[in-house]
TORKE-516698 format. One line per field, with one value per residue (C-alpha): chain; x, y, z. Coordinates in steps of 0.02 Angstrom, whole numbers, plus 50000, padded with zeros to 5 digits. Last residue first. Layout:
% residues N
c: [A:...]
c1: [X:...]
c2: [Y:...]
c3: [Z:...]
END
This chain:
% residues 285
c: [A:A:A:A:A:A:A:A:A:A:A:A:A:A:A:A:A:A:A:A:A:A:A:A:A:A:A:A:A:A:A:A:A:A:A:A:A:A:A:A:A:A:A:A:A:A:A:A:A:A:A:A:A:A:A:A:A:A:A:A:A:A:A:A:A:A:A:A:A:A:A:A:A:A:A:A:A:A:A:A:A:A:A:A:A:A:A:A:A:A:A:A:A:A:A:A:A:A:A:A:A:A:A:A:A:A:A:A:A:A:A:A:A:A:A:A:A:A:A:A:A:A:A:A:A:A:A:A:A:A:A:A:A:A:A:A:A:A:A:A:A:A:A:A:A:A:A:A:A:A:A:A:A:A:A:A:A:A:A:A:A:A:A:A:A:A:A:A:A:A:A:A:A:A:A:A:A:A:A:A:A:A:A:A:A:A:A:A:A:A:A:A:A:A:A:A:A:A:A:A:A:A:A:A:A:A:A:A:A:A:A:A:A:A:A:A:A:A:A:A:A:A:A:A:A:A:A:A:A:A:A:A:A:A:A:A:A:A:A:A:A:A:A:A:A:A:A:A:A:A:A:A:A:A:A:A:A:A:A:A:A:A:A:A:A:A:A:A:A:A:A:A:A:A:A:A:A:A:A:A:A:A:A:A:A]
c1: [54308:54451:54608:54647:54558:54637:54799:54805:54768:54902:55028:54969:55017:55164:55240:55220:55287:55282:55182:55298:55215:55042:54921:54747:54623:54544:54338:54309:54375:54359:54535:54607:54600:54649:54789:54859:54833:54924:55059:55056:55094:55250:55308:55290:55381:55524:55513:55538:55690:55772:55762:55832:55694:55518:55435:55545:55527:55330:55277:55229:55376:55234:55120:55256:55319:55494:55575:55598:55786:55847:55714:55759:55955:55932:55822:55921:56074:55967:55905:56077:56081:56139:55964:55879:55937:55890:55731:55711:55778:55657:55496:55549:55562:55379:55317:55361:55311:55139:55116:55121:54999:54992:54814:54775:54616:54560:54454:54370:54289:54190:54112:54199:54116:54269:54187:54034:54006:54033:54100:54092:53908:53873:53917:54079:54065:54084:54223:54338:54279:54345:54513:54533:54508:54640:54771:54746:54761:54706:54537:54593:54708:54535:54440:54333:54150:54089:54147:54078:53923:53952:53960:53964:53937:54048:54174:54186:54203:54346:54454:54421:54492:54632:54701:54649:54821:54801:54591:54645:54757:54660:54524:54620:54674:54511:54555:54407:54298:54357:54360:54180:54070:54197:54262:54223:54369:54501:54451:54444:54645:54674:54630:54715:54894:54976:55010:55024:54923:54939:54886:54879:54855:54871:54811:54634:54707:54843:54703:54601:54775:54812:54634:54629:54786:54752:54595:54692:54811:54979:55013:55189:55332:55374:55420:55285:55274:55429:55327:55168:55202:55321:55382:55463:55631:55725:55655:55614:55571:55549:55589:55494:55648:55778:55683:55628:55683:55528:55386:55231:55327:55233:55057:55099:54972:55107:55049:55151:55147:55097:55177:55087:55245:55356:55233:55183:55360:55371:55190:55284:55445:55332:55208:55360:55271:55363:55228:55057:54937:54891:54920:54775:54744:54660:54564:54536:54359]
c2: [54542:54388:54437:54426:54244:54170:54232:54179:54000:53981:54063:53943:53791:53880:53909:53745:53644:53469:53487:53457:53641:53564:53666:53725:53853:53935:53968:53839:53929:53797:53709:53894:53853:53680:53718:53840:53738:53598:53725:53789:53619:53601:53753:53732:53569:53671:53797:53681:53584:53749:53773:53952:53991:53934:54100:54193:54040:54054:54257:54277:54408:54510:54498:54601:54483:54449:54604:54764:54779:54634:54508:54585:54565:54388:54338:54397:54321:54178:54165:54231:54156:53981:53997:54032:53914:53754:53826:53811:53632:53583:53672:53602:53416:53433:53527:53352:53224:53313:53325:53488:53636:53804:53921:54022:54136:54262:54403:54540:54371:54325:54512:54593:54698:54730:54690:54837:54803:54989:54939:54951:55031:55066:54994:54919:54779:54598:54689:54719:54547:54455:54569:54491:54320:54358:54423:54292:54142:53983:54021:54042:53876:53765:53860:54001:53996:53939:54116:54217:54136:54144:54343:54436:54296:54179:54313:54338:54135:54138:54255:54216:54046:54124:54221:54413:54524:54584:54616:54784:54842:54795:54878:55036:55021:55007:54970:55018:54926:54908:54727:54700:54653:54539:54596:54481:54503:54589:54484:54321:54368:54433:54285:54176:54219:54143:54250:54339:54483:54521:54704:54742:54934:54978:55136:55068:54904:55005:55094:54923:54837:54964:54967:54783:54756:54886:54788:54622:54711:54810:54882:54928:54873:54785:54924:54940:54940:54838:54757:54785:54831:54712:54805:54696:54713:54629:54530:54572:54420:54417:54225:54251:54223:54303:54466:54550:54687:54820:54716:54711:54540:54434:54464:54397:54467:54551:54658:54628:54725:54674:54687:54529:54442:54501:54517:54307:54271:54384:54311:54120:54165:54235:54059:53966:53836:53841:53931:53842:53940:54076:54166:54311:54393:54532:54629:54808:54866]
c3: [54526:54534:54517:54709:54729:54578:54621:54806:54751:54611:54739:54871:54749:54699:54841:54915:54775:54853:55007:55156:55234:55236:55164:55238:55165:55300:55294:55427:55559:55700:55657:55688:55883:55898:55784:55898:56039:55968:55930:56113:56158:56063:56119:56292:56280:56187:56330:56462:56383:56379:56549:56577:56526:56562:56557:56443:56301:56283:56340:56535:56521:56433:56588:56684:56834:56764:56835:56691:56678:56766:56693:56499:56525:56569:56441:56303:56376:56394:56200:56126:55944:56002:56122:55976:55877:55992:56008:55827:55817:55947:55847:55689:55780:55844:55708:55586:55730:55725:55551:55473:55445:55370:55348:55189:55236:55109:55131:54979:54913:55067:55058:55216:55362:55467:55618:55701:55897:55929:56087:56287:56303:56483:56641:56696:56817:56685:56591:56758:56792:56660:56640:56819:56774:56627:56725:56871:56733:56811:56724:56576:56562:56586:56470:56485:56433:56608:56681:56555:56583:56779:56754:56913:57042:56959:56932:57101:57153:57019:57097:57263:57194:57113:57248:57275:57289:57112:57136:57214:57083:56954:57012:57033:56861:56761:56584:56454:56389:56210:56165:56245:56094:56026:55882:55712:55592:55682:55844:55747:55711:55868:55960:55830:55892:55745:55638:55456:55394:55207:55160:54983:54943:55129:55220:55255:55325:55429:55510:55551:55603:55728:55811:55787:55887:56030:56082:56095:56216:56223:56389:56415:56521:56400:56281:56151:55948:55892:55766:55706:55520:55391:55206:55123:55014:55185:55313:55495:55606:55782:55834:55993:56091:55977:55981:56137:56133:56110:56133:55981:55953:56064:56019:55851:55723:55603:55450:55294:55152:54991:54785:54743:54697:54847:54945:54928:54970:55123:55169:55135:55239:55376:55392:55426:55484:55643:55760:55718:55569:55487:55331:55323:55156:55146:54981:54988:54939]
END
């Protein structure tokens, strides 16, 4: 069976430079589970990385004007799994992550487009009130943020109306050994200040123009325009706030998988300490 690591973890933990790192000696390739950078062009806000002497899948794969969804991620990742001597997937958009792992039993119901184009022009409390009589479970296990997003609510009740089977419900079926989870962390104050500084390069690197060019070429209404740093630009004190409390949401998230390994990015001799960890989980039989 092919082993996987995952390297998880807040945005600025520089969870890329350590997969690169850990490729490099382990002779891996990097799969990426940011649901940002699947878009064509859109680069310097979401940080894209592409190093050099690895190779790095799941990039680059859609324009933005393109659908890419949870569902298209772990049908991608599963075939470049399969196709991969050492695959290392590194993110932070834990929804595809557990989804990989342990699919919901809905990822693959299909998209209905004339429903979605009549439940576009419902507001948010007619929204909300039809989902409640379609699915009020699905409806209660939502948080806050879901269910003030339209695109979401809507993807709720295209799922909660279609009949029939939606999903093999079958994961990835891994022996605890075959899957390792390294996770990175940092004090608040720490990701706070790595997180300014990093929106602070981005926007010397181009951000707006970047921005700018993307709204007048596809509009700024596509759901991946909704992305951190697009959304709140041109205020750039906007997007590092957004940052910051996407990170906390981040952690939130991964803090419930108890099976990740946690380091803190100060840790004296990071490298080495995961290295040490990663090598006595992928020699071991």
């Amino acid at each position: 069976m092919t082993k996987i690591l995952i390297i998880c973890g807040p945005t600025a933990t520089g969870k890329t430079k350590l997969a690169v790192q850990l490729a490099k000696q382990f002779s891996g390739e990097l799969i990426s589970a940011d649901s940002r950078q699947v878009y064509q062009g859109m680069d310097i806000v979401t940080g894209k990385d592409k190093p050099k002497g690895v190779k790095i899948h799941g990039l680059d794969l859609v324009k933005p004007d393109e659908e890419f969804s949870v569902a298209h991620f772990v049908k991608l990742t599963r075939t470049l799994i399969n196709q991969i001597s050492f695959p290392i997937i590194v993110g932070g958009t834990g929804l595809y992550l557990d989804s990989l792992i342990k699919p919901p039993s809905t990822i693959f119901a299909k998209p209905n487009w004339k429903l979605r184009e009549k439940l576009s022009f419902f507001s948010i409390p007619k929204l909300l009130k039809l989902l409640k009589q379609l699915n009020p479970k699905r409806l209660m296990q939502m948080n806050h943020s879901d269910q003030l997003n339209p695109r979401r609510l809507i993807r709720a009740i295209e799922v909660a109306i279609q009949k029939g089977p939606t999903f093999l419900s079958k994961g990835l079926d891994l022996k605890e050994n075959n899957l390792l989870w390294i996770g990175l962390t940092a004090e608040k104050k720490i990701l706070d200040q790595r997180i300014k500084k990093r929106v602070e390069q981005r926007i010397k690197s181009g951000a707006i123009q970047e921005w700018q060019k993307l709204k007048k070429q596809y509009g700024s209404n596509l759901p991946s325009m909704s992305a951190i740093g697009y959304h709140q630009l041109p205020d750039v004190n906007k997007w590092i706030v957004a940052e910051q409390q996407y990170a906390r949401r981040q952690l939130t998230w991964f803090k419930k998988n108890k099976a990740i390994r946690w380091f803190d990015i100060d840790a004296k001799d990071l490298f080495k300490l995961v290295a040490r960890q990663v090598k006595a989980w992928y020699t071991k039989k």
